[in-house]
C-alpha positions in Angstrom: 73.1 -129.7 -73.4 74.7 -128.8 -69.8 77.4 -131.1 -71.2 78.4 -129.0 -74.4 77.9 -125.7 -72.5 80.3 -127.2 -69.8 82.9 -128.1 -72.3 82.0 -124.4 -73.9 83.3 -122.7 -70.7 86.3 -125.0 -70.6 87.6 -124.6 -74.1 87.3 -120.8 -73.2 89.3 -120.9 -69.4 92.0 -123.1 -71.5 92.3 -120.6 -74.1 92.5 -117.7 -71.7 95.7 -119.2 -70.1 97.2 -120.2 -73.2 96.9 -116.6 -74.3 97.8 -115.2 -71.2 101.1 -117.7 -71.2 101.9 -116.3 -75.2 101.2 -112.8 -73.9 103.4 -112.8 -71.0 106.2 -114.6 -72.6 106.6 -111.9 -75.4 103.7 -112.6 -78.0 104.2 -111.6 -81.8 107.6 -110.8 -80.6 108.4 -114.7 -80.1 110.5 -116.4 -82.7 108.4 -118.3 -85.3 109.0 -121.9 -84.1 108.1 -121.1 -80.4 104.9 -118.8 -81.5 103.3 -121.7 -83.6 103.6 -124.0 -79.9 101.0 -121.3 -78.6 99.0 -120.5 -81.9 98.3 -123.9 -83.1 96.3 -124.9 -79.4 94.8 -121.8 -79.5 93.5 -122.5 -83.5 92.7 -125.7 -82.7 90.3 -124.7 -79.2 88.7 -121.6 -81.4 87.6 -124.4 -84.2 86.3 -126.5 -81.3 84.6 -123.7 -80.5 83.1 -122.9 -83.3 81.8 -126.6 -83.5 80.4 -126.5 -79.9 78.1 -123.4 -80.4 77.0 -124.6 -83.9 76.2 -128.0 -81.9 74.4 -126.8 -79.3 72.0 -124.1 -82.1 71.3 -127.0 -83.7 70.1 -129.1 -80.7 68.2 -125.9 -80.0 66.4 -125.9 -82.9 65.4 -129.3 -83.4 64.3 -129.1 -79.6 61.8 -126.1 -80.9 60.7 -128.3 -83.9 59.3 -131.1 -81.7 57.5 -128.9 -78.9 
């Protein structure tokens, strides 16, 4: 569990400086081509994410179901 909520607050400091690096270098005002280098990373880490938190419910839960 420490593990997942480790790897939690990772994903979350690398997306921070990916969006502070898009921000900073113009944002929605970037071409296409060079947007998509910073939005694809930044999809990607929000899906891991996603995957993390629904991990660590479920570990919660089954945690409960056996106490």
């Amino acid at each position: 569990m420490d593990a997942l909520r480790k790897r939690l607050d990772f994903l979350g400091e690398v997306y921070q400086q990916i969006r502070q690096k898009y921000e900073s270098q113009g944002g929605a005002r970037l071409p296409l081509h060079v947007r998509v280098l910073f939005l694809h990373p930044m999809r990607l880490i929000e899906s891991e994410q996603v995957f993390v938190v629904s991990l660590i419910n479920e570990l919660l839960e089954e945690g409960k179901e056996h106490v």
